[in-house]
mmCIF file of the N, C-alpha and C atoms, coordinates in Angstrom:
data_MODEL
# 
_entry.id   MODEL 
# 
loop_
_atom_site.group_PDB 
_atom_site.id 
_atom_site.type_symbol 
_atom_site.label_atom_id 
_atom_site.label_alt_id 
_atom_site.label_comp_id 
_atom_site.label_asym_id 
_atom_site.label_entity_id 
_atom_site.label_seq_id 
_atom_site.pdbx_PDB_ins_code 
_atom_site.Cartn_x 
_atom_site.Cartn_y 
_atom_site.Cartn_z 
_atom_site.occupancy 
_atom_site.B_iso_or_equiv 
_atom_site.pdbx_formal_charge 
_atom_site.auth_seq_id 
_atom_site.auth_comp_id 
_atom_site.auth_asym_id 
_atom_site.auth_atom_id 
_atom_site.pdbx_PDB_model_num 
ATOM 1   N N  . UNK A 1 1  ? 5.499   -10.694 -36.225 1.00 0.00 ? 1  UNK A N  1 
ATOM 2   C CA . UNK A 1 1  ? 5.389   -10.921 -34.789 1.00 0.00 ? 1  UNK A CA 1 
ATOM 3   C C  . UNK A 1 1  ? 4.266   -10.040 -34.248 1.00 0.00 ? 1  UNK A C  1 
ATOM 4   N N  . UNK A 1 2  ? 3.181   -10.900 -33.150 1.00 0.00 ? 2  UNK A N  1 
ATOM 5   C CA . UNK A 1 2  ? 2.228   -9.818  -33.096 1.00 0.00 ? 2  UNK A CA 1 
ATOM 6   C C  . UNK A 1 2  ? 2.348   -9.321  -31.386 1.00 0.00 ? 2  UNK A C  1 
ATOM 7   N N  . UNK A 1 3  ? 2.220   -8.161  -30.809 1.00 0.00 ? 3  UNK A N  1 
ATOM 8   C CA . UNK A 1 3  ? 2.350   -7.690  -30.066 1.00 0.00 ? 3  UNK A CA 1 
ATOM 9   C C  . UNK A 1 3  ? 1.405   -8.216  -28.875 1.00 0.00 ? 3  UNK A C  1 
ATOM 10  N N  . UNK A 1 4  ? 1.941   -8.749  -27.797 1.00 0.00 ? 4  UNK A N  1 
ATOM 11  C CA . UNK A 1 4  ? 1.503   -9.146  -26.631 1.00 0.00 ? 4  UNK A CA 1 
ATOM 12  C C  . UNK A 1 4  ? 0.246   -8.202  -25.879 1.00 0.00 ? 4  UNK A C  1 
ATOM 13  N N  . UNK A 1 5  ? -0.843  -8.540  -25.994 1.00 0.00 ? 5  UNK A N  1 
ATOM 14  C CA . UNK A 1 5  ? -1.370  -7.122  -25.130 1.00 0.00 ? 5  UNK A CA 1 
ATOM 15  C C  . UNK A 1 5  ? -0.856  -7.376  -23.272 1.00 0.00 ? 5  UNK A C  1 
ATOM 16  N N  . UNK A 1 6  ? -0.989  -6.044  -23.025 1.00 0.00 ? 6  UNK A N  1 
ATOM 17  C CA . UNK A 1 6  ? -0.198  -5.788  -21.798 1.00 0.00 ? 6  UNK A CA 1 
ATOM 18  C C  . UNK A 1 6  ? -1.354  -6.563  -20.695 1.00 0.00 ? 6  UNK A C  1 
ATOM 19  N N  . UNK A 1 7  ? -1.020  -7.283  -19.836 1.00 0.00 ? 7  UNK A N  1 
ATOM 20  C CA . UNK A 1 7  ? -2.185  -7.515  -18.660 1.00 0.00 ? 7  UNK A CA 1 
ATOM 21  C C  . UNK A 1 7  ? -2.724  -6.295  -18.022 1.00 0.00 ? 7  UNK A C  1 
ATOM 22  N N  . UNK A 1 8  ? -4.050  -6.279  -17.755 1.00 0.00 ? 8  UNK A N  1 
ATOM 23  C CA . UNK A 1 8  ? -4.515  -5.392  -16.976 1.00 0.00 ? 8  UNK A CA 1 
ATOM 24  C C  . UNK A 1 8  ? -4.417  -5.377  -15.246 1.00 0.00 ? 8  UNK A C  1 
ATOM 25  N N  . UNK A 1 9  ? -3.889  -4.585  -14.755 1.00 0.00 ? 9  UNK A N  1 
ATOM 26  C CA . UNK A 1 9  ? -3.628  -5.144  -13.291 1.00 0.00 ? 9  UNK A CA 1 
ATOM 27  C C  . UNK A 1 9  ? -5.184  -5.289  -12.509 1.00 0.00 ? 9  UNK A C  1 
ATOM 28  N N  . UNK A 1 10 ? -5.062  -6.446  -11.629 1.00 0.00 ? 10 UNK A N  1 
ATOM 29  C CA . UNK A 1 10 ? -5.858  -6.735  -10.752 1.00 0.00 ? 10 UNK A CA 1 
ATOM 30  C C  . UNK A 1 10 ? -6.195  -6.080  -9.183  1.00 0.00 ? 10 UNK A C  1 
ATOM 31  N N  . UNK A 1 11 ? -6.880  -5.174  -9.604  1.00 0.00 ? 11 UNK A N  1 
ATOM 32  C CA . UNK A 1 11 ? -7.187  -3.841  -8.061  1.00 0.00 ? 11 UNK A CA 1 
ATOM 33  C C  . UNK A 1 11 ? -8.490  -4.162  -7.478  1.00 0.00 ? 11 UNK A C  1 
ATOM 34  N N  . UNK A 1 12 ? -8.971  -5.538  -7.831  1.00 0.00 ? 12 UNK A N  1 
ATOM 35  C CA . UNK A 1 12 ? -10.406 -6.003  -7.304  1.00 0.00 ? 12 UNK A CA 1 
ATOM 36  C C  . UNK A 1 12 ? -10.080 -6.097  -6.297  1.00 0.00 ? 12 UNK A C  1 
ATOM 37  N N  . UNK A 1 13 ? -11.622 -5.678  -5.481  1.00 0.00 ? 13 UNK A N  1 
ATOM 38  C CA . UNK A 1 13 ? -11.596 -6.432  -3.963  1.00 0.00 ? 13 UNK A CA 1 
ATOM 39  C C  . UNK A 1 13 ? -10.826 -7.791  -3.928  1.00 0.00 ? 13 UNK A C  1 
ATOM 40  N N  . UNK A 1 14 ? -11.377 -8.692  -4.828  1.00 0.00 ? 14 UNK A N  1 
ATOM 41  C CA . UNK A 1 14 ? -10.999 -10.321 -4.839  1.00 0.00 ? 14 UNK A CA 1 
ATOM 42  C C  . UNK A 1 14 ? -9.245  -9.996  -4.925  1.00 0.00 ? 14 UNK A C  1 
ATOM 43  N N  . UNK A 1 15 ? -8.461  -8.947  -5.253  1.00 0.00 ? 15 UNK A N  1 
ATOM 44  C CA . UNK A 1 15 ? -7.307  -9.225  -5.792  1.00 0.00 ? 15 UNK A CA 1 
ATOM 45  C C  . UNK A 1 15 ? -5.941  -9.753  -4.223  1.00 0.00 ? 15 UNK A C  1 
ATOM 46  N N  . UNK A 1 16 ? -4.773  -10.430 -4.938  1.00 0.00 ? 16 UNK A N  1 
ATOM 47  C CA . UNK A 1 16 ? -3.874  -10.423 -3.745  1.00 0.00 ? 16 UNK A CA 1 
ATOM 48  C C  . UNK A 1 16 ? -3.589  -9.373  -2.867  1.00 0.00 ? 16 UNK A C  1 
ATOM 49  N N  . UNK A 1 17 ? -3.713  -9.171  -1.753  1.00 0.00 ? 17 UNK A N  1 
ATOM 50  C CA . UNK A 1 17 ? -3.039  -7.685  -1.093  1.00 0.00 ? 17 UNK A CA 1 
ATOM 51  C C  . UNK A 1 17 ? -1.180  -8.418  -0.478  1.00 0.00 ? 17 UNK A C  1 
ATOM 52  N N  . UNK A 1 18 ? -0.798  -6.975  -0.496  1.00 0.00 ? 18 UNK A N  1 
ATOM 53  C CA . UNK A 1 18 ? 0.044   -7.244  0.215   1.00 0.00 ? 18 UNK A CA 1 
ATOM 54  C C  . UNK A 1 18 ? 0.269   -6.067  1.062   1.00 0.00 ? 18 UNK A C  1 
ATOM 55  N N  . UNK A 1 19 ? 1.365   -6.105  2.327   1.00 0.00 ? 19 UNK A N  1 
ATOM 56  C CA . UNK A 1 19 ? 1.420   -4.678  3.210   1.00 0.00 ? 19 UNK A CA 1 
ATOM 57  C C  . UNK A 1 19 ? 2.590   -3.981  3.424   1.00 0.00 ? 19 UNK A C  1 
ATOM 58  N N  . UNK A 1 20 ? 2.430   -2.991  3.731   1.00 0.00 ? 20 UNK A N  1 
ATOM 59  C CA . UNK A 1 20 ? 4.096   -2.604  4.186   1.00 0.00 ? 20 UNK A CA 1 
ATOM 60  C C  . UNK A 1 20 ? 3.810   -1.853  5.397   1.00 0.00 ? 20 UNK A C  1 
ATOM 61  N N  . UNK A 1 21 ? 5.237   -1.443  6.116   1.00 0.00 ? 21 UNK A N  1 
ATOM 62  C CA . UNK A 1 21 ? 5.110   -1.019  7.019   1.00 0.00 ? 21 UNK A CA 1 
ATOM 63  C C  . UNK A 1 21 ? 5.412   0.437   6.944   1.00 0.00 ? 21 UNK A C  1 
ATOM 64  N N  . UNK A 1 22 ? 4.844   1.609   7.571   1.00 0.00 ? 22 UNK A N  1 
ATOM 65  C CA . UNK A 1 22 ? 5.211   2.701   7.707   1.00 0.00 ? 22 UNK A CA 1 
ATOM 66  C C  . UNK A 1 22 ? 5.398   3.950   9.021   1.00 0.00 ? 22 UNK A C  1 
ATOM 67  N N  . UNK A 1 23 ? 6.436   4.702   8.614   1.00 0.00 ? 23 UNK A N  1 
ATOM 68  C CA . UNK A 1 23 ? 6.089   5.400   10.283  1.00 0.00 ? 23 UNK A CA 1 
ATOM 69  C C  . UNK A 1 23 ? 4.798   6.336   10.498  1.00 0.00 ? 23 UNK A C  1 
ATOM 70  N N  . UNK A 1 24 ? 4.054   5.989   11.760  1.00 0.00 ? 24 UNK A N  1 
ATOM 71  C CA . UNK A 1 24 ? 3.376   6.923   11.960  1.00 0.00 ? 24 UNK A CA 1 
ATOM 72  C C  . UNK A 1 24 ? 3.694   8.034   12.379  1.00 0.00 ? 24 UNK A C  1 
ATOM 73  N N  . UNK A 1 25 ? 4.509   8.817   12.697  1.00 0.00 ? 25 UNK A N  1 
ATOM 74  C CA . UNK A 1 25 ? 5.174   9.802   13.215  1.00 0.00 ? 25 UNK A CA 1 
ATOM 75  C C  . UNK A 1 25 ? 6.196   10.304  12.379  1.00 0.00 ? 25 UNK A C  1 
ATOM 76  N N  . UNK A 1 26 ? 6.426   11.563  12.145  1.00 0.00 ? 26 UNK A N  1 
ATOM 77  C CA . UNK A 1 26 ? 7.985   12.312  11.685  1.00 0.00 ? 26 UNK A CA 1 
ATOM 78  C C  . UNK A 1 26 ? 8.696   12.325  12.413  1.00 0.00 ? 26 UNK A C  1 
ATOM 79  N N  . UNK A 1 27 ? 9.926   12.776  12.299  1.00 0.00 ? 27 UNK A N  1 
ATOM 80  C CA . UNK A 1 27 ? 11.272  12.666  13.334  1.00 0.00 ? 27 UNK A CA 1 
ATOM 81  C C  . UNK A 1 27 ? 10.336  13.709  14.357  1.00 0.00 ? 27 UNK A C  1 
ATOM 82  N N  . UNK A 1 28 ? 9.728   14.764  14.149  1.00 0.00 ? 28 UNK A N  1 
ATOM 83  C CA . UNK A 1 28 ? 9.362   15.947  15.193  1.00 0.00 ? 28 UNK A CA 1 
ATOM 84  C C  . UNK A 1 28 ? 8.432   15.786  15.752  1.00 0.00 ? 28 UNK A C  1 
ATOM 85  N N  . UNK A 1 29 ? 7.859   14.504  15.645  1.00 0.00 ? 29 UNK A N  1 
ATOM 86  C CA . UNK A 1 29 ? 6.528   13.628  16.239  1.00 0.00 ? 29 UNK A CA 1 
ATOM 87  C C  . UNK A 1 29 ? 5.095   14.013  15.854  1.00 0.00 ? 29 UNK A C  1 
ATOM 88  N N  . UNK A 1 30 ? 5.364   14.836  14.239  1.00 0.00 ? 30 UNK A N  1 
ATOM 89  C CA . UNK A 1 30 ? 3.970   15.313  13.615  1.00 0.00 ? 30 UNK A CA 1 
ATOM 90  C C  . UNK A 1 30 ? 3.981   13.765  12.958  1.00 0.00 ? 30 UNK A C  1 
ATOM 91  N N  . UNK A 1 31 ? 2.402   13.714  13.232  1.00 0.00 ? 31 UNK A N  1 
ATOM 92  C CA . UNK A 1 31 ? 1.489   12.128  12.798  1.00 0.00 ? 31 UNK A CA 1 
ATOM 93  C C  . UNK A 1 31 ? 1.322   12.654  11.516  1.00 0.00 ? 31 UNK A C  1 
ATOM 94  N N  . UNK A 1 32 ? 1.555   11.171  10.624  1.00 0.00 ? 32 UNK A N  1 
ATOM 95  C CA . UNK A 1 32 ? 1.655   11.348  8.927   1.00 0.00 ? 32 UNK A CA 1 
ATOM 96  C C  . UNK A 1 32 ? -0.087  11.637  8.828   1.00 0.00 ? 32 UNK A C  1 
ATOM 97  N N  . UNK A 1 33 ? -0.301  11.482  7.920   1.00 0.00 ? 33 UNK A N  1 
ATOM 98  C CA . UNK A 1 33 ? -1.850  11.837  7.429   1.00 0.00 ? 33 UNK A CA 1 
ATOM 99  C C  . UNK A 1 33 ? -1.887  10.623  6.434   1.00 0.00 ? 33 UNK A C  1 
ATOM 100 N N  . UNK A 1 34 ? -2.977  9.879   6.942   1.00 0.00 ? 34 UNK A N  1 
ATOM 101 C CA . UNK A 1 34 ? -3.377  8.951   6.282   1.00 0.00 ? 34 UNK A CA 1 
ATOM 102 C C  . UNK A 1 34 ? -4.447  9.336   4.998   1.00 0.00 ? 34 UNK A C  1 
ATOM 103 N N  . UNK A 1 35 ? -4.461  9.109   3.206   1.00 0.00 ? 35 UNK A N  1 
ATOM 104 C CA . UNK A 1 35 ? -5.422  9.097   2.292   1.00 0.00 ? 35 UNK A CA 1 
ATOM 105 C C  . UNK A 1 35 ? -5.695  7.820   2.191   1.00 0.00 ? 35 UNK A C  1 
ATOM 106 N N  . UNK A 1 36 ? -6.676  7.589   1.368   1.00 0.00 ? 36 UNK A N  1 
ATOM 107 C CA . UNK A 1 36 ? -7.010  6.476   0.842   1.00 0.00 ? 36 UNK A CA 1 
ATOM 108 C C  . UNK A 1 36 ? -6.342  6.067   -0.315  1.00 0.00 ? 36 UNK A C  1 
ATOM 109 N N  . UNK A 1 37 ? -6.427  4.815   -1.211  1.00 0.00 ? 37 UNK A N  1 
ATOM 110 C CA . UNK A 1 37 ? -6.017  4.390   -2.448  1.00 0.00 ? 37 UNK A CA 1 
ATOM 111 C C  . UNK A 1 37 ? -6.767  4.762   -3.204  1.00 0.00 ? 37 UNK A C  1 
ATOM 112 N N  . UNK A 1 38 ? -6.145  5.864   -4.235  1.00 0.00 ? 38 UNK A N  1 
ATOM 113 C CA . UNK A 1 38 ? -7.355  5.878   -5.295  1.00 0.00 ? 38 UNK A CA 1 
ATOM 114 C C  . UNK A 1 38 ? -7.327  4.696   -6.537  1.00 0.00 ? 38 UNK A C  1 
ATOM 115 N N  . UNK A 1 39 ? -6.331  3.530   -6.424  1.00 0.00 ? 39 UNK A N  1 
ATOM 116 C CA . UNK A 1 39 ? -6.069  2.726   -7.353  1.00 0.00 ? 39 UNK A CA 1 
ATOM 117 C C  . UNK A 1 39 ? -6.830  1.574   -7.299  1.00 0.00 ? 39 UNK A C  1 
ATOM 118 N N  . UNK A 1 40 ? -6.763  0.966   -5.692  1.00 0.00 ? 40 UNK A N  1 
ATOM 119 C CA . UNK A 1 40 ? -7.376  -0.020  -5.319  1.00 0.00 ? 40 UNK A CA 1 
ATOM 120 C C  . UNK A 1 40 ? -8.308  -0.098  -4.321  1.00 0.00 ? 40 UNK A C  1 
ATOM 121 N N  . UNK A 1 41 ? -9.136  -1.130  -4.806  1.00 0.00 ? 41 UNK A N  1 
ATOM 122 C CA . UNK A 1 41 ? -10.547 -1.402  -3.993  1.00 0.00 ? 41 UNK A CA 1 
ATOM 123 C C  . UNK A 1 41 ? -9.830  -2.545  -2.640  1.00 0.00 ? 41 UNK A C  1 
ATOM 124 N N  . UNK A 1 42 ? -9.232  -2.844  -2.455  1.00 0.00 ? 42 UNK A N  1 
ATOM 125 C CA . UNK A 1 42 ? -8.838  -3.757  -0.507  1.00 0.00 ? 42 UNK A CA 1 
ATOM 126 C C  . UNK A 1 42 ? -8.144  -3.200  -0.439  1.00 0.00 ? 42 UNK A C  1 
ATOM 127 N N  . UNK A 1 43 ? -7.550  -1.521  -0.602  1.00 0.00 ? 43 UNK A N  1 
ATOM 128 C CA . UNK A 1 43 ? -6.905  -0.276  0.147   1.00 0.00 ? 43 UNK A CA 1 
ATOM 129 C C  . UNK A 1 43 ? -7.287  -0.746  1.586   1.00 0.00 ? 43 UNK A C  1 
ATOM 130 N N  . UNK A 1 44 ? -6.496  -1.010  3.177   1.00 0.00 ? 44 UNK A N  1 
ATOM 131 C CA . UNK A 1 44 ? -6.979  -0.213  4.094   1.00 0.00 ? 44 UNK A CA 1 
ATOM 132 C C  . UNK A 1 44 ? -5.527  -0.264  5.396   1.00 0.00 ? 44 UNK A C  1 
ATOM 133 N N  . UNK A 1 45 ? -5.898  0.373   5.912   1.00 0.00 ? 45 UNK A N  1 
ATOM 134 C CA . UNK A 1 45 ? -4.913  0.659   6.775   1.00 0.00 ? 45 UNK A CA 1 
ATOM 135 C C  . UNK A 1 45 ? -4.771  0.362   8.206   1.00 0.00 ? 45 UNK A C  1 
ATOM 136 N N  . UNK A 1 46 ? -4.262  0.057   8.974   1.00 0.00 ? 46 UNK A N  1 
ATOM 137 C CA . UNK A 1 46 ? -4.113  -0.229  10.285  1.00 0.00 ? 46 UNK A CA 1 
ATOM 138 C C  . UNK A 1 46 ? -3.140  0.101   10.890  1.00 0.00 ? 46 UNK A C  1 
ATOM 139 N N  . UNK A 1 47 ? -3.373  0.478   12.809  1.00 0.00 ? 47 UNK A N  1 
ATOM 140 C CA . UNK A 1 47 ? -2.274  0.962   13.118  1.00 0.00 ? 47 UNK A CA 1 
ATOM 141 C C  . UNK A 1 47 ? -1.290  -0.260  14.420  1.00 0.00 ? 47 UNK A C  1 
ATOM 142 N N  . UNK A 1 48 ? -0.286  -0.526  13.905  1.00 0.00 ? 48 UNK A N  1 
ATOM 143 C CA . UNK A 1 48 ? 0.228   -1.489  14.641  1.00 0.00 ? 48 UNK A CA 1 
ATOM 144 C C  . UNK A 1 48 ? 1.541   -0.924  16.038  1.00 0.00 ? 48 UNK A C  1 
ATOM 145 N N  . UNK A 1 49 ? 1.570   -2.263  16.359  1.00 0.00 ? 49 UNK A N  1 
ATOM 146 C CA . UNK A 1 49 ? 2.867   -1.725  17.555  1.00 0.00 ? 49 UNK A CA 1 
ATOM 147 C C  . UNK A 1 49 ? 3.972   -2.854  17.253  1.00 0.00 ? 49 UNK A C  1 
ATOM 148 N N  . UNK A 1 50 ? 4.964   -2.484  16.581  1.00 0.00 ? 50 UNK A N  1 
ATOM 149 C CA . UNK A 1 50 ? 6.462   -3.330  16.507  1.00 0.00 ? 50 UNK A CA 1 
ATOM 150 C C  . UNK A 1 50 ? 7.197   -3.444  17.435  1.00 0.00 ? 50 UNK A C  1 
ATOM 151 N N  . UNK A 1 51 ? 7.653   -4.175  18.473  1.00 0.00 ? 51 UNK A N  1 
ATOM 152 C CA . UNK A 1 51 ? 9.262   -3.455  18.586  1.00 0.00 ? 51 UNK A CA 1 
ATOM 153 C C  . UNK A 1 51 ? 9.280   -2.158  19.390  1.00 0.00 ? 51 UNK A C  1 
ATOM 154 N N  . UNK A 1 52 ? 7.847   -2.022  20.318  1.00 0.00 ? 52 UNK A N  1 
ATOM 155 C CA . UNK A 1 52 ? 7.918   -0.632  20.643  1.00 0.00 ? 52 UNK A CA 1 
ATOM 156 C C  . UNK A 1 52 ? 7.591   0.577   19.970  1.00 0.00 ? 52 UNK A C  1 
ATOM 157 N N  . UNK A 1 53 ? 7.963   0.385   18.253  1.00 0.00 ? 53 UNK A N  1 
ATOM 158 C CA . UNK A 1 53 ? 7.568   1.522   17.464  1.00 0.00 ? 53 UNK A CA 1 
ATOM 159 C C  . UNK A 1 53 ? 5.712   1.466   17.001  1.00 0.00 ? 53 UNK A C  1 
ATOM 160 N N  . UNK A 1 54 ? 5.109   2.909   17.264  1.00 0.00 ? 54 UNK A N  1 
ATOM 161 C CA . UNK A 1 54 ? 4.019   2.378   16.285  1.00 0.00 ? 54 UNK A CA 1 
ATOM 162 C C  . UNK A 1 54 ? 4.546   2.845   14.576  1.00 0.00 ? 54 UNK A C  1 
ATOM 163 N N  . UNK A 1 55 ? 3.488   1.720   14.237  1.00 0.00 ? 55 UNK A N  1 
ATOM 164 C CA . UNK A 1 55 ? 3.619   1.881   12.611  1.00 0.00 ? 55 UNK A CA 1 
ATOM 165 C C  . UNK A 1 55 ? 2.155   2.244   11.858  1.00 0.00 ? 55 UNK A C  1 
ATOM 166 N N  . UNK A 1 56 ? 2.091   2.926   10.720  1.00 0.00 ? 56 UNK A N  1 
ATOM 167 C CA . UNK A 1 56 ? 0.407   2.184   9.856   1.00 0.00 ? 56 UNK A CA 1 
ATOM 168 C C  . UNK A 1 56 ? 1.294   1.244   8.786   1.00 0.00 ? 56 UNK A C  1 
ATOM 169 N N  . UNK A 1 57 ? 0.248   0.189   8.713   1.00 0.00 ? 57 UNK A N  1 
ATOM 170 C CA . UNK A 1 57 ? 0.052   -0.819  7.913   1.00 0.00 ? 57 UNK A CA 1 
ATOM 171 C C  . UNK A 1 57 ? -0.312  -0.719  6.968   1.00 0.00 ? 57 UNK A C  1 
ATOM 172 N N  . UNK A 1 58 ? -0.353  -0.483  5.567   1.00 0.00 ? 58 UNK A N  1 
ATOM 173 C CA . UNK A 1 58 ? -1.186  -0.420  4.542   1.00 0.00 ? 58 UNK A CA 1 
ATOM 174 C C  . UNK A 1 58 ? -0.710  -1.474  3.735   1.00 0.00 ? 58 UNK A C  1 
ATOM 175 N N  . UNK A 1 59 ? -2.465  -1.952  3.387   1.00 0.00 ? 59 UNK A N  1 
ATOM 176 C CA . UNK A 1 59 ? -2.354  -2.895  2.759   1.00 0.00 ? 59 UNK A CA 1 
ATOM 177 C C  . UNK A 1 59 ? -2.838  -2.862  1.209   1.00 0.00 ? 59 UNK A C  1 
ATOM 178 N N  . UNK A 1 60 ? -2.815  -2.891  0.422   1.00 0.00 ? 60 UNK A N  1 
ATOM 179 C CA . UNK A 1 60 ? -2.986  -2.552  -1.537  1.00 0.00 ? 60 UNK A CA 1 
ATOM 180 C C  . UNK A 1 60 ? -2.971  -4.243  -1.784  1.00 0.00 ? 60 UNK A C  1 
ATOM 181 N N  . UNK A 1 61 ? -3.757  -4.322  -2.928  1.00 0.00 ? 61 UNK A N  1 
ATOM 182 C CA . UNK A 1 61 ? -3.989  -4.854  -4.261  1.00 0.00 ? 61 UNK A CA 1 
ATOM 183 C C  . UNK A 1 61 ? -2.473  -4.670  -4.567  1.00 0.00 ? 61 UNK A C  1 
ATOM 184 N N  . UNK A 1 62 ? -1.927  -6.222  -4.643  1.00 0.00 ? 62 UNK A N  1 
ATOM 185 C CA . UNK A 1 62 ? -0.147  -5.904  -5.216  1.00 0.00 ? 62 UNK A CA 1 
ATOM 186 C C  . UNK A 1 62 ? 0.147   -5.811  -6.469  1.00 0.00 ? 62 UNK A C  1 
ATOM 187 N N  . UNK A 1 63 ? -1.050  -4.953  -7.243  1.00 0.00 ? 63 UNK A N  1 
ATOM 188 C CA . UNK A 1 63 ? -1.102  -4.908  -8.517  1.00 0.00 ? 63 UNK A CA 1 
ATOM 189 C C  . UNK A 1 63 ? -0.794  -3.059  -8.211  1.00 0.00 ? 63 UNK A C  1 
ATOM 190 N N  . UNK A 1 64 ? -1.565  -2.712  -7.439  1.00 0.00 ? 64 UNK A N  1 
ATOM 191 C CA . UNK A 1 64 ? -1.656  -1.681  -7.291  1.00 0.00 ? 64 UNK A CA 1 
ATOM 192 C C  . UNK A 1 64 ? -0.117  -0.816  -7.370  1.00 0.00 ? 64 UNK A C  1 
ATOM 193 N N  . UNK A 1 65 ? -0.648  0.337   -8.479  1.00 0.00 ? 65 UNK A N  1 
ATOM 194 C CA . UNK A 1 65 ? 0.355   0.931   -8.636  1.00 0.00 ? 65 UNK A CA 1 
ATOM 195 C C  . UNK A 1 65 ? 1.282   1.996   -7.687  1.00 0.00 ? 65 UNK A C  1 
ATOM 196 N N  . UNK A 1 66 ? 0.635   2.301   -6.530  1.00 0.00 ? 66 UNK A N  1 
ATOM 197 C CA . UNK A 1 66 ? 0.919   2.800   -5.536  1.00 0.00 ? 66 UNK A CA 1 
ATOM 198 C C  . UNK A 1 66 ? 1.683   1.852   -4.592  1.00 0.00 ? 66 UNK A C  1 
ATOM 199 N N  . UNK A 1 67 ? 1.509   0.948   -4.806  1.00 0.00 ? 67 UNK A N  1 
ATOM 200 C CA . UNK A 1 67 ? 1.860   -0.397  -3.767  1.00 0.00 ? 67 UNK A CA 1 
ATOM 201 C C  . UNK A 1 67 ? 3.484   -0.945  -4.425  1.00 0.00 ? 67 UNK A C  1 
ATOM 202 N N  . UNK A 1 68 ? 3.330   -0.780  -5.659  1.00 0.00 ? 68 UNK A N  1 
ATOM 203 C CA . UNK A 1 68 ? 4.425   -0.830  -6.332  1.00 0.00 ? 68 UNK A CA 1 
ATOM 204 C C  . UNK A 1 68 ? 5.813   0.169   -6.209  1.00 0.00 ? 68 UNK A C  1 
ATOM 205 N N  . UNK A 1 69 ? 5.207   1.486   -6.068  1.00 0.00 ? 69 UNK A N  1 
ATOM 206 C CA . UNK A 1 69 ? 5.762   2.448   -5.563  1.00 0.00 ? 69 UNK A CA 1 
ATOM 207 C C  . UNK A 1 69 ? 6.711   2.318   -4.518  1.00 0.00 ? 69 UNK A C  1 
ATOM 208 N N  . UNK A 1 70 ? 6.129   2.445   -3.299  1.00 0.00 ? 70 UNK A N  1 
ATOM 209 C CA . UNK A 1 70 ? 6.162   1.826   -1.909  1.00 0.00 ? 70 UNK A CA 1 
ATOM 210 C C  . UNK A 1 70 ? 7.228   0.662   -1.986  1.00 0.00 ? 70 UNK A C  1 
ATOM 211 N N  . UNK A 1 71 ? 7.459   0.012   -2.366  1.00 0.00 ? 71 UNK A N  1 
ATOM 212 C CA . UNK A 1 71 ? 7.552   -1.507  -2.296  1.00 0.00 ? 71 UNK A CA 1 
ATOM 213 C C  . UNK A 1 71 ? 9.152   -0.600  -2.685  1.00 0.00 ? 71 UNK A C  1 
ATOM 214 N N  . UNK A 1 72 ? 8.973   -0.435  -4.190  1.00 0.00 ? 72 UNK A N  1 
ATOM 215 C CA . UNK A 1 72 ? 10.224  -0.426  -4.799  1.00 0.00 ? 72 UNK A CA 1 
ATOM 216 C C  . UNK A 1 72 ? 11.133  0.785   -4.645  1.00 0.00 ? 72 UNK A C  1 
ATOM 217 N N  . UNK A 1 73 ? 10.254  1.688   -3.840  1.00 0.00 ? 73 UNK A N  1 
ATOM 218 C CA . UNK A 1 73 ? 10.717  3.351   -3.651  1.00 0.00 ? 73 UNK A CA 1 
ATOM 219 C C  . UNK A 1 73 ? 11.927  3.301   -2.345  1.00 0.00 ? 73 UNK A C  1 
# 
């Protein structure tokens, strides 16, 4: 039986993004600190209004292993 090679994940600009939502604020109203993705290239972030709450948006390459994180954390 010969061993499958593993896919390489897709972190291209061209790749799917997907987003999640996050708080911009701590309970004590210190603003999170936004980095960049060091995984993926269509890393970017935006700041939205829900519901009254603001949020940042970040959006990853849903290959991206950080995004995976997030998602499943």
């Amino acid at each position: 039986m010969t061993d499958t090679p593993q896919r390489k994940p897709n972190t291209t600009r061209s790749a799917p993004v997907g987003s999640i939502d996050l708080r911009a604020f701590a309970d004590d109203g210190t603003a999170h600190e936004i980095w960049p993705c060091h995984h993926c290239l269509p890393w970017h972030a935006e700041v939205v209004q829900v519901e009254g709450e603001i949020l940042v948006r970040e959006w990853h390459a849903v290959d991206c292993p950080d995004f995976q994180e997030l998602v499943d954390g």
